[in-house]
C-alpha positions in Angstrom: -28.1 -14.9 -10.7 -29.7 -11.6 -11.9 -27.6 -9.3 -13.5 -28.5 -5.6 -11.4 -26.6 -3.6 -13.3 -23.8 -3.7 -15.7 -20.6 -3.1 -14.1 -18.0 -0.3 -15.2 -14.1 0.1 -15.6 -13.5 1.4 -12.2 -16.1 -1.3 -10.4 -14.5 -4.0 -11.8 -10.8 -3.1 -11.3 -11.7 -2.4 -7.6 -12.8 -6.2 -7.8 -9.7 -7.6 -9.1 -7.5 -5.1 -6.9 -9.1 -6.5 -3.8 -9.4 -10.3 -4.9 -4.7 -9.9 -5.2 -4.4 -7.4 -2.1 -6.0 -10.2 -0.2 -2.7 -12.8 -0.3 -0.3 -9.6 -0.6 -0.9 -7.7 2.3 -1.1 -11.0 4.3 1.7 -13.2 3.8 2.8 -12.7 0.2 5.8 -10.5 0.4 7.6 -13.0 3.1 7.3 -15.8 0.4 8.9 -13.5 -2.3 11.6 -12.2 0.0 12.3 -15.8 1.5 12.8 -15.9 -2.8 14.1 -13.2 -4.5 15.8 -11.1 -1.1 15.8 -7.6 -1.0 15.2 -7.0 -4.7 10.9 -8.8 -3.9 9.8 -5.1 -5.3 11.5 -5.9 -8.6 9.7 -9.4 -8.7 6.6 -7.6 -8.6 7.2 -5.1 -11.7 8.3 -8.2 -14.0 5.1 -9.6 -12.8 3.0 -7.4 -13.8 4.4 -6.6 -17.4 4.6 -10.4 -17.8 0.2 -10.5 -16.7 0.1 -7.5 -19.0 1.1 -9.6 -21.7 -0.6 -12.3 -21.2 -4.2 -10.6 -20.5 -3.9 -8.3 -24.0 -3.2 -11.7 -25.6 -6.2 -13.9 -23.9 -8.6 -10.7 -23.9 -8.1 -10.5 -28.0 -9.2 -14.4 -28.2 -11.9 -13.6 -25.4 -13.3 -10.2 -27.9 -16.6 -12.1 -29.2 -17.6 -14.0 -26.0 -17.3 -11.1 -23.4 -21.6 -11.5 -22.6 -21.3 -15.0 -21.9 -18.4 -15.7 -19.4 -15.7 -18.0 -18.9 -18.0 -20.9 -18.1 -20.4 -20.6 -20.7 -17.8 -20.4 -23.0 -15.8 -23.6 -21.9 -19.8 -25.3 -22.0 -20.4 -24.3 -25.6 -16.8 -25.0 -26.8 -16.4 -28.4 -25.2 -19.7 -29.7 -24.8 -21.8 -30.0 -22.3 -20.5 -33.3 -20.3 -16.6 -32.2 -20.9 -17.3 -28.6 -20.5 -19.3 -29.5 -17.3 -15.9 -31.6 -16.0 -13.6 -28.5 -16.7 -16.2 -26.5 -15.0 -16.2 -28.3 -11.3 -12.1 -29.0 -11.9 -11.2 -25.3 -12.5 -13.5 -24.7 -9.1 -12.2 -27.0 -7.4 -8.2 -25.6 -7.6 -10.4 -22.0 -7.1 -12.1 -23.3 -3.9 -9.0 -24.8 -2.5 -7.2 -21.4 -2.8 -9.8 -20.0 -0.7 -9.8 -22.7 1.8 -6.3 -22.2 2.2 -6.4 -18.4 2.3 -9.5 -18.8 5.0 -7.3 -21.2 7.3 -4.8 -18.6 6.8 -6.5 -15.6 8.3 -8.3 -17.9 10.8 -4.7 -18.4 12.2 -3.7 -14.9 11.7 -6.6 -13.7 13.5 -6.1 -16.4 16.2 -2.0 -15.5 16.5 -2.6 -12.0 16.6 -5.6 -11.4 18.3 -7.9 -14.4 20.0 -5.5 -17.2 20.7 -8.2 -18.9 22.0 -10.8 -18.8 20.0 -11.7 -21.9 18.4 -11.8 -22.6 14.3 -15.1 -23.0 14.9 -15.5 -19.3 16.2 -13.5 -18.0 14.0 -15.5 -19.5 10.9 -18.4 -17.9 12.0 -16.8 -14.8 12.6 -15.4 -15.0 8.4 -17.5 -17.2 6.7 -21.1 -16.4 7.6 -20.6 -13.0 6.4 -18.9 -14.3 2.7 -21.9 -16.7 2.6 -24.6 -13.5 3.3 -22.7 -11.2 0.3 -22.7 -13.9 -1.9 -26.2 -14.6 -1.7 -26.8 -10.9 -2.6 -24.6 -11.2 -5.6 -21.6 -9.9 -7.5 -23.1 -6.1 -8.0 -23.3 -6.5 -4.0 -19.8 -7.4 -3.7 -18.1 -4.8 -6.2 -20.3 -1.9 -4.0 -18.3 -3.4 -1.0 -15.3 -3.3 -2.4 -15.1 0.1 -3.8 -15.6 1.0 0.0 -13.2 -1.3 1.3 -10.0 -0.7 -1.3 -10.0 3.0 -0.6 -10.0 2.7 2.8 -7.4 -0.1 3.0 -4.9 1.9 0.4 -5.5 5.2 2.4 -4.7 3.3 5.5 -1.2 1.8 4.1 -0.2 5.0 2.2 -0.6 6.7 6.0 1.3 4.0 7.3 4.3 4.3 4.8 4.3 7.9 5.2 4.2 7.8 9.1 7.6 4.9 8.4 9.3 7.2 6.2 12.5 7.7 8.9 12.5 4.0 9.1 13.5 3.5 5.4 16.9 2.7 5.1 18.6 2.8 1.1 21.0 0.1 2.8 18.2 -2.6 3.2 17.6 -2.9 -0.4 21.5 -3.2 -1.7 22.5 -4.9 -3.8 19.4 -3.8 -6.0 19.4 -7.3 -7.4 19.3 -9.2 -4.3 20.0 -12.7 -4.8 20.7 -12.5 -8.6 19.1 -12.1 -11.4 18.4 -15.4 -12.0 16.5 -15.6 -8.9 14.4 -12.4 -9.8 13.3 -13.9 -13.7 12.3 -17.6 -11.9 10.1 -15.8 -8.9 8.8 -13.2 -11.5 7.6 -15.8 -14.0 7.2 -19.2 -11.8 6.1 -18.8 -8.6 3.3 -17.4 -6.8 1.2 -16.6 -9.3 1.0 -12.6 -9.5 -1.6 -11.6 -11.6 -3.5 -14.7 -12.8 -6.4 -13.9 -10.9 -7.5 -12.5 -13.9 -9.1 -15.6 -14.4 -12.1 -14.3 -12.4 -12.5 -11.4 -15.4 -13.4 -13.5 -17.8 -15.5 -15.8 -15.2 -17.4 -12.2 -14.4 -17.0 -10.8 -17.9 -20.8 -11.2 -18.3 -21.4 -8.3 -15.5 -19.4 -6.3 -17.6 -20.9 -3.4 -20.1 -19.1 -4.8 -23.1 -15.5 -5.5 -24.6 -14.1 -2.4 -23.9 -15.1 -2.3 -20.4 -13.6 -5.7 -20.1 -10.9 -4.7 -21.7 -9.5 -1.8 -19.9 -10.7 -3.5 -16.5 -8.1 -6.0 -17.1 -5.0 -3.7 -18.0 -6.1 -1.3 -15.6 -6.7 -3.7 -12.7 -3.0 -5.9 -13.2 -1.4 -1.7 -14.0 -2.6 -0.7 -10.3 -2.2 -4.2 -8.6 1.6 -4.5 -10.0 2.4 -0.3 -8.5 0.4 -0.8 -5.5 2.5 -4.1 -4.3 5.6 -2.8 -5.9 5.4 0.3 -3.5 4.5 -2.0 -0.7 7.1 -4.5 -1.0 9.7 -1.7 -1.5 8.5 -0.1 1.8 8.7 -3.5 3.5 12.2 -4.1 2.3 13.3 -0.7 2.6 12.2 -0.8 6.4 13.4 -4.5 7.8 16.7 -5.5 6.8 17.5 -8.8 4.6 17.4 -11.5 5.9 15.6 -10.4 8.7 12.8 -9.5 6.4 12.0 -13.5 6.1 11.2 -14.3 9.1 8.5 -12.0 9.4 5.2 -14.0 8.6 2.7 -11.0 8.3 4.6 -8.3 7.2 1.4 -5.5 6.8 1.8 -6.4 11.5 4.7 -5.8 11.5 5.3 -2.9 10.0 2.7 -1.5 12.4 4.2 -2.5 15.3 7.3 -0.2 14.1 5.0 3.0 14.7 6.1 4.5 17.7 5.0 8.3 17.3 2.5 8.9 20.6 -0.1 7.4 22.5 -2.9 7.8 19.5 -0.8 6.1 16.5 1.5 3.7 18.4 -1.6 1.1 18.6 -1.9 0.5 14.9 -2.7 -3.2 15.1 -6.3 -3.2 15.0 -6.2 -1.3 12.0 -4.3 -4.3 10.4 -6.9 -6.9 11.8 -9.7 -4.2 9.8 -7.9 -4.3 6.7 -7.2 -8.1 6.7 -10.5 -8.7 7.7 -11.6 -6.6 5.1 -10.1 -7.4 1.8 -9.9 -11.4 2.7 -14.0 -11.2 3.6 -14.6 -9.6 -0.2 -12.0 -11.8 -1.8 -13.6 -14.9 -0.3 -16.8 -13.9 -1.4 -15.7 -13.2 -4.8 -14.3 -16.7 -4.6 -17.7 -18.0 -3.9 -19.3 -15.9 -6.6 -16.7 -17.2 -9.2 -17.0 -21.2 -8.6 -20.9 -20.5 -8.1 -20.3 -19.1 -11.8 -18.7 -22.1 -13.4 -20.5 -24.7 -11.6 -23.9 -23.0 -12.5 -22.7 -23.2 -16.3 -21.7 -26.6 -15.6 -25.4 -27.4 -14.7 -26.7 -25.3 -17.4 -28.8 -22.8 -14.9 -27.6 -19.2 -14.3 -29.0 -19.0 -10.7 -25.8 -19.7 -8.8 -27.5 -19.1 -5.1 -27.6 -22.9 -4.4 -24.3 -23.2 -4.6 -23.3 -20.6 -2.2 -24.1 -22.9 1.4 -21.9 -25.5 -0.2 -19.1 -23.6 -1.6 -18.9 -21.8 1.9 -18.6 -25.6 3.7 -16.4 -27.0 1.5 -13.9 -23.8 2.3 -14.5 -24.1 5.7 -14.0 -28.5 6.0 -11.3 -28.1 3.3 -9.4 -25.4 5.2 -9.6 -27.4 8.4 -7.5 -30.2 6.5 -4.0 -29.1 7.7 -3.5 -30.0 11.4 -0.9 -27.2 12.0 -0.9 -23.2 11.7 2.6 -24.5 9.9 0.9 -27.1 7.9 -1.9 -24.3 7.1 0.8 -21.7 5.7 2.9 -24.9 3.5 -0.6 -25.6 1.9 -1.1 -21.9 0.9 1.8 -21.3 -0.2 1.9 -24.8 -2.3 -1.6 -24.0 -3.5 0.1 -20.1 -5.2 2.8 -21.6 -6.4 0.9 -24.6 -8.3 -2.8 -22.5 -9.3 -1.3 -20.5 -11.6 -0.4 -22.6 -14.0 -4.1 -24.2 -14.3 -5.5 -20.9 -15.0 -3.2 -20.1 -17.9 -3.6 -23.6 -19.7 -7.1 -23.5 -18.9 -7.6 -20.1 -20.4 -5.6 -21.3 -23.0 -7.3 -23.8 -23.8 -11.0 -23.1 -23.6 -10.9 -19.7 -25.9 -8.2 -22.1 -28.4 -11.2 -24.3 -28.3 -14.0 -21.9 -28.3 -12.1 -20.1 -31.8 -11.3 -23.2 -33.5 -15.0 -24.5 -33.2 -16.4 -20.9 -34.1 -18.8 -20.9 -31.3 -19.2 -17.1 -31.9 -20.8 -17.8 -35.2 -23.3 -20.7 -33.6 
């Protein structure tokens, strides 16, 4: 796919800030409360020191092979034919997650909104505008999503300003929640967090060089681990534990606590906006990113054939589970398990790529 432009710190942070607000405002934070309790906001800042980490270590392995991208890389490290396999396996545990995350607002949408709409519907309603981004390529994407994230964290920093009476410093005690114990193991094994930093080094080829890359990444897992710390301590500060749990969609419910007059009572559209929003340009960045690696894996760089069936496979793969309960299990399976193939995959490929000195081929 042609290259536009090269993209700059703040373009590619909005990227990755919209690709993890997708799952958090969502469904995320029940998971982590049904977890870690009351103490979900903690979870969140070991998170993102943990991805900090991680990314300054993988980044300083990544320095010579920022113009190429992730897929190249793993092409040129382990060959064409094994390179190619790891290629279509790391997008197929990608293209699941987004299966799983489009059945997820499908049902969302459907609960909330248009009980009777049909799958169907609804996939024409999601995924024929993911396919029509994609086709006009990353650049295309970043420029929506530098609308979309301001929009959306203006909207929720409103919202948590207009629920400030409802906080309560009684919902969040005792700070630790269910124990420590329970905070490390949620922080560190479940969920996932941060690793969508994978698509970085998938897109690092858009980038304007190392630095850019660089910075995207620490910048990008800095403002993602604030921006859902803040949110899950407003959630938890607002609905008291254990009640928090068994509220699927928290971002809903939340709204539905606004009860200031006849204009700013009705909040739930603007939910439905902002889900609709962030999940449309994370899917398409989904698309984008397996288009990537299964381009390299083919050995072209024009990654529009790939887009039709990437966007069928999410659609026929997210119609798999024959429950909206089924639906949410699978999702939830799928970010607590994807994680760990990133990291050992990352791992791997730039071990690999350094120990066969591709950068001096």
């Amino acid at each position: 796919m042609k290259i536009d432009r090269r993209l700059g710190v703040i373009s590619m942070t909005l990227v990755f800030v919209n690709l993890s607000l997708a799952k958090y405002l969502l469904v995320l934070p029940s998971f982590i409360v049904q977890e870690a309790g009351n103490s979900a906001w903690i979870v969140q800042i070991l998170k993102g020191a943990a991805a900090l980490g991680l990314f300054a270590v993988l980044a300083a392995l990544y320095k010579p092979y920022t113009g190429l991208g992730l897929g190249e890389v793993n092409r040129r490290a382990l060959g064409k034919f094994f390179g190619g396999v790891l290629n279509v396996a790391l997008s197929a545990v990608i293209i699941l997650r987004g299966a799983f995350l489009f059945r997820t607002l499908s049902e969302a949408l459907r609960t909330l909104e248009a009980a009777s709409a049909s799958q169907e519907f609804m996939a024409l309603f999601i995924l024929v505008p993911v396919a029509i981004c994609a086709l006009k390529g990353f650049n295309s994407n970043a420029d929506i999503s530098s609308i979309i994230i301001p929009f959306t964290l203006l909207s929720v920093g409103a919202m948590a300003a207009i629920l400030i009476p409802h906080f309560r410093f009684a919902n969040i005690t005792p700070i630790l929640g269910e124990g420590p114990v329970e905070i490390v193991t949620t922080a560190v094994g479940k969920f996932g967090g941060f690793f969508e930093m994978i698509f970085l080094f998938i897109f690092s080829r858009y980038v304007s060089g190392y630095k850019t890359f660089k910075r995207s990444g620490l910048f990008g897992i800095g403002a993602i681990a604030l921006i859902t710390a803040v949110f899950m301590l407003m959630y938890c500060a607002t609905v008291p534990y254990p009640a928090s749990k068994k509220f699927f969609f928290p971002l809903y419910q939340l709204s539905r606590l606004i009860m200031a007059g006849a204009f700013i009572q009705h909040l739930e559209p603007l939910v439905v906006f902002i889900w609709a929003g962030i999940v449309l340009c994370s899917l398409t960045t989904i698309v984008l990113g397996t288009g990537e690696l299964l381009a390299s894996a083919a050995g072209t760089k024009d990654i529009s054939g790939f887009v039709p069936i990437l966007v069928a496979i999410i659609f026929f793969a997210g119609e798999l589970p024959q429950s909206e309960i089924v639906a949410y299990d699978a999702y939830r399976t799928v970010l607590n398990t994807g994680h760990y193939v990133y990291i050992i995959a990352l791992l791997f490929i730039l071990l690999m790529a350094r120990g066969r000195k591709i950068e001096k081929a």
